[in-house]
N, C-alpha and C positions, 0 to 999 in steps of 0.2 A: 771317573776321577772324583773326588772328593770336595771336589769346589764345585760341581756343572751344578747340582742338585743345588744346591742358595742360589745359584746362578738362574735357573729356569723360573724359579719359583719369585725373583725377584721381577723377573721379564714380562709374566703373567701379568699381575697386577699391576705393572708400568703399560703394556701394549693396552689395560683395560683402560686404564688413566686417561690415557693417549686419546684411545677411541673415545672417550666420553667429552675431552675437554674439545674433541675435534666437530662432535656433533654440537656443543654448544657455541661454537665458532660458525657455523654453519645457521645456526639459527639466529646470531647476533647479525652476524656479515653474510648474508645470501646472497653471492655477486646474482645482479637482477637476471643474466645468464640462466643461470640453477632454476630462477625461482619460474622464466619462463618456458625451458626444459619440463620442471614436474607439471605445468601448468599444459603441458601439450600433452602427458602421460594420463593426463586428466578427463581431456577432453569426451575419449569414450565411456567412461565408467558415468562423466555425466549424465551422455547421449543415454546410455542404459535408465539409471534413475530419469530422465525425463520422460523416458517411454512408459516406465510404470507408473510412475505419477497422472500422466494422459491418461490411461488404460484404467484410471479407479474414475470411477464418475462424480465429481461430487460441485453438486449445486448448492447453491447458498441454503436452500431447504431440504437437502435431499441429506438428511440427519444420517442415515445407515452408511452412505457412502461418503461424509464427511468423520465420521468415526476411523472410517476402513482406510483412510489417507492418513488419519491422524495416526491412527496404530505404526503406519507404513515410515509416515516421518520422525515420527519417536524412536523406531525403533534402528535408524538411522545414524540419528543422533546421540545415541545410547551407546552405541558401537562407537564412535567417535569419541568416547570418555565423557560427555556431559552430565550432568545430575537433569534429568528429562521429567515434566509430570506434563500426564494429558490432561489439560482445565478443564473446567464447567462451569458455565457464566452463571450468575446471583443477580447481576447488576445489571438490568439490563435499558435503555434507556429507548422507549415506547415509539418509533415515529409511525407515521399513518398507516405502513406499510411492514411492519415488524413483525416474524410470524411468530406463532406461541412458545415455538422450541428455538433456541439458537446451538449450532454447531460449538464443537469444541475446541481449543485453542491447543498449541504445543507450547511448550515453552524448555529450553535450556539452556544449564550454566553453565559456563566452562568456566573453571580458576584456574588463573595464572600464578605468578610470583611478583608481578610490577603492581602499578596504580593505575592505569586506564582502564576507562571505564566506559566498555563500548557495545554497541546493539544493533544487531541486523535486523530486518522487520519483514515480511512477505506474508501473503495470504494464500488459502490451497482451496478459497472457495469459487466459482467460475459462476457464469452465468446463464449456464444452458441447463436443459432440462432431462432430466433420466430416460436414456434409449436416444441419446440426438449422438453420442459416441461413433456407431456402428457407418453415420456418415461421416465421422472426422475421426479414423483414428487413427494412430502416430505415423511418421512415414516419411522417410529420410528421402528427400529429392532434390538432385545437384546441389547447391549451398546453402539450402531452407531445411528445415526439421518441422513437420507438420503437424497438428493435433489439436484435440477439444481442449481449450485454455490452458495451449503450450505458453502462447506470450504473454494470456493473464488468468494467474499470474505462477504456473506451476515451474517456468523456470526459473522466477524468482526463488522459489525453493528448492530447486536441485541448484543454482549458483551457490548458496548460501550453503548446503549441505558439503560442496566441493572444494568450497574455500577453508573452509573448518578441516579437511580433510585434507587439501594443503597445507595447510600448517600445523598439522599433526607430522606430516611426511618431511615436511623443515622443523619437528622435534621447536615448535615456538610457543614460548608461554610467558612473552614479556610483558603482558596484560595482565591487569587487575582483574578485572571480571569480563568474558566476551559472555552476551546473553543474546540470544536469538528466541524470536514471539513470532510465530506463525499462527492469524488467525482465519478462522471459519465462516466470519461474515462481512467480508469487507464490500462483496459488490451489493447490500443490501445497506450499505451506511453503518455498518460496525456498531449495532445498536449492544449487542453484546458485550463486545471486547472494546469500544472505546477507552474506557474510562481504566484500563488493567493496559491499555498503552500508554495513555499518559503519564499515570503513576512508575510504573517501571522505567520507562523513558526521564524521567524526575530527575532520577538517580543516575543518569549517564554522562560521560562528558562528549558521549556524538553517537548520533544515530546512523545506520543505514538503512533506508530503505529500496529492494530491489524490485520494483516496477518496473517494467520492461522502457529500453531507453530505444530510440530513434537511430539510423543509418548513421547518424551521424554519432554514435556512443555518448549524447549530450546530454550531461548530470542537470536536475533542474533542483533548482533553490527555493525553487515558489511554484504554489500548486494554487489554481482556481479554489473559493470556498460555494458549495455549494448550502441552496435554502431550498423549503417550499412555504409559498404561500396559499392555506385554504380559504374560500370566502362563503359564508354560509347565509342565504336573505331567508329569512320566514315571513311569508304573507299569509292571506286568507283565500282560499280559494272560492271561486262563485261560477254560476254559468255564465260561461265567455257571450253568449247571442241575448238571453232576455234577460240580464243583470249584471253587468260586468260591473258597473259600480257600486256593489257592492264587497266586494275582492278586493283584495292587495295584491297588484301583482307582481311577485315575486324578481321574475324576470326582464321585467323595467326598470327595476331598483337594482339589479347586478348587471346590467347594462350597464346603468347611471355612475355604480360604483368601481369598474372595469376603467371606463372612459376616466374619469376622472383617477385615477392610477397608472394609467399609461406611461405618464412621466415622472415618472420617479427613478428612471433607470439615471447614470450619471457616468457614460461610455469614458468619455477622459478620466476617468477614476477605474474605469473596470467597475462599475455598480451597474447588473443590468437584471430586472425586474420584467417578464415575459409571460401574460397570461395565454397558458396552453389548452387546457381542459375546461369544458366549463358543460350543465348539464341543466338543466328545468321541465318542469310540465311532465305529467301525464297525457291526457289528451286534449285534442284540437280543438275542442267546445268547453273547457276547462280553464278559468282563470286560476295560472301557477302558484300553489302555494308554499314552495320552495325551488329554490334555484342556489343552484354549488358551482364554487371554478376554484380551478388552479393555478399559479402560478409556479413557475420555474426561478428560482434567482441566482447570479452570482456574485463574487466581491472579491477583491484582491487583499482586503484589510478586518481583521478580526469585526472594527470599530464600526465598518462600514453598515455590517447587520445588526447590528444594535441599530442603529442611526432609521434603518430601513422599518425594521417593526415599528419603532416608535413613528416612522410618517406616515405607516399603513392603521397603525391603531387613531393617528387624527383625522386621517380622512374620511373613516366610516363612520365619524358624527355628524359629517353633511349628508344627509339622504334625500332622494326623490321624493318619495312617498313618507310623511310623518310615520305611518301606521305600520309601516314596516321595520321587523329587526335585523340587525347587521353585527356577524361576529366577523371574526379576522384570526385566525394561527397561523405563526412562522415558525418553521423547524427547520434550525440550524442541523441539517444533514450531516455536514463536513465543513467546520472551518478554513480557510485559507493558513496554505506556509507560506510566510514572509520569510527573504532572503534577510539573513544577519552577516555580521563581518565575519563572524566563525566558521560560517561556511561557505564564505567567498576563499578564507585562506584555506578549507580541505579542497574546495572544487578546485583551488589554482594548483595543489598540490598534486592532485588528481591529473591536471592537465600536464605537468611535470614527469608524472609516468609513465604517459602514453608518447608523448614525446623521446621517452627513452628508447618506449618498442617501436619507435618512425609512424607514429600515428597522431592522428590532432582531434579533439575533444572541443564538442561546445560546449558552453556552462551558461545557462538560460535564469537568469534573475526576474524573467517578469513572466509570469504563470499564461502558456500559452494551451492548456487541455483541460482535464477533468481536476477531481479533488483526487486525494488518495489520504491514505492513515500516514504517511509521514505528518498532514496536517495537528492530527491528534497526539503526537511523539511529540512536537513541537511549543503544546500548551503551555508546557510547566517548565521543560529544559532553559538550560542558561547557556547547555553549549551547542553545536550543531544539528543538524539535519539534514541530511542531503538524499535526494530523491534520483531518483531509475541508475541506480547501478545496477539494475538487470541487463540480460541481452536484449541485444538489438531484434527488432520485431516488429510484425503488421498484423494487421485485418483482427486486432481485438476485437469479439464479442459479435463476431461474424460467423457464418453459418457453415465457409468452406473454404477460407482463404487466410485461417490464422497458422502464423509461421515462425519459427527468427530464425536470424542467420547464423549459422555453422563458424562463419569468421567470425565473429564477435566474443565467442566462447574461452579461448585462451586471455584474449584482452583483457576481459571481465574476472577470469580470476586471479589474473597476474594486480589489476587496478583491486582488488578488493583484500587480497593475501597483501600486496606491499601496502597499503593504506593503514591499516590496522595494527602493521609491525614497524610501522614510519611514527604511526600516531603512539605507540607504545613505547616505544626509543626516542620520544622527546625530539624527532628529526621534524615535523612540520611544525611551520614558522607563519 
């Protein structure tokens, strides 16, 4: 007939219409149903990328095998549409313990079409050493997933790579810019890449970072800031039995200066100050002409370590011994995160979601573990930060008993895909 043919051809590009305006319907309005459906479809393709991730080795120095990861998650992320480059730090910020090379960073962009402006954070460096694998490697048992720094922090980055992948698969792009920074040195204090999270982090209106979260899926606001304090006495050395006084000894006077430091910690503040290490003398008939110690510190409050160096640099003007010298360095490792009201409203909103799937979430305001690089996200931003939206997990930086749990997996990326398209649709409050 002579009308079917406009007929067909108008049908076409009406059903394409259709389909199009259906998938962006779908992306605006993902009954939370849908969103936990792809999030279960998810689960294994995770399970896979976690296993590969275990299976590369890579130590905060083990340069070859932090390459070999990097390649692995770039090329991840590349598939997923990002604009990906593999970093190389320039910047590197020197503490006692910084090795010559530092690993390389991932970083990519995704653009959207909206104004939010948001960043996931994880690191793919671990803490063990090349060849410790072959005793921990991957291995799915009853509701644990097992492996060399499965929980720190390589599911932070297979979460992150599967959450980007859910929301390619909900067709969502109501985001300004999603940027994800996976760095190379974070269990070594981010001497590297500190200062390329802060800055990046500057420009966002919320950070993620996924650190592995507790049993309890409990988002933390505040992270311990870590310090070290070195103490260095130069004396003179003399023979300890027919002339000791002629000597300085060294090890008197770092005594003298130990003790009178003791109290400086300020426990009702979270200020605590702990000499660990400490070393002098060569031999027994030898009066010490040098002696070193260490300190451990932490602090709940940026202001706290300022306050701290300045009462360690007063006290080393009282000395035992005149004749002896006394230096003092603090090295701010890891500043502390302080909870803000911006992230008390994403954690409440957070706890909102989980309560959709029949589940209940702590939100921990007062830093109860270590530091982590959320702290350095946090420098410069004006807007959020919120810390272990990873899985659920134990026995970090353990020898045979690191794991997370297989339930936590869906949670984490139903909480991290609806946060992100909540926080982009202008829905949390």
């Amino acid at each position: 007939m002579p009308q079917s043919r406009p007929a067909r051809s108008f049908v076409r590009p009406l059903i394409a219409s259709l389909s199009l305006a259906f998938a962006a319907a779908v992306a605006h309005a993902a009954p939370a149903a849908d969103i936990r459906a792809l999030a279960e479809q998810e689960q294994q393709p995770l399970l896979d990328t976690l296993r590969d991730l275990v299976q590369i080795e890579s130590g905060s120095k083990d340069i070859e095998g932090l390459n070999q990861i990097a390649a692995r998650v770039a090329g991840e992320l590349k598939q997923l549409g990002g604009a990906v480059d593999i970093l190389q730090t320039t910047d590197i910020y020197r503490l006692d313990d910084t090795p010559e090379t530092i690993g390389p960073a991932v970083q990519a962009v995704f653009k959207g079409t909206g104004s939010a402006k948001i960043m996931l954070i994880a690191h793919m460096d671990t803490v063990y050493l090349k060849g410790m694998l072959k005793d921990q490697p991957f291995r799915v048992d009853g509701d644990k997933a097992y492996g060399l720094g499965i929980a720190d922090d390589k599911q932070g980055v297979a979460t992150i790579i599967h959450a980007v992948a859910l929301l390619q698969k909900l067709n969502f792009r109501d985001y300004g810019t999603l940027t994800v920074l996976i760095n190379g040195d974070e269990e070594i204090s981010s001497p590297g890449w500190r200062s390329t999270i802060t800055r990046v982090a500057a420009e966002q209106d919320v950070v993620f970072s996924f650190e592995g979260s507790d049993a309890n899926g409990t988002l933390r606001l505040a992270t311990s800031g870590i310090g070290s304090a070195y103490l260095t006495v130069h004396g003179k050395s003399s023979h300890a039995g027919a002339r000791p006084e002629g000597g300085v000894n060294a090890l008197y006077e770092l005594s003298h200066q130990v003790l009178q430091m003791k109290d400086l910690s300020k426990p009702e503040q979270g200020l605590k100050l702990n000499w660990t290490v400490s070393k002098s003398g060569t031999n027994r008939n030898v009066i010490p002409a040098e002696a070193t110690a260490q300190a451990d510190a932490r602090a709940l409050k940026v202001a706290d370590f300022d306050e701290l160096e300045k009462a360690l640099q007063d006290k080393i003007r009282t000395r035992l011994l005149p004749d002896s010298k006394v230096d003092v360095k603090f090295e701010v490792r890891r500043p502390p995160l302080e909870a803000n009201d911006a992230s008390r409203r994403i954690a409440a909103h957070g706890k909102t979601i989980y309560q959709e799937l029949g589940l209940s979430m702590n939100v921990a305001e007062r830093a109860t573990g270590g530091g982590t690089d959320a702290a350095f996200a946090a420098l410069k931003i004006k807007g959020a930060v919120v810390e272990g939206m990873g899985l659920s997990g134990f026995g970090a930086h353990s020898n045979d008993a690191e794991y997370v749990q297989l339930n936590s997996i869906v949670p984490r990326l139903v909480l991290t895909t609806r946060m992100i398209m909540d926080l982009s649709n202008g829905k949390v409050k």
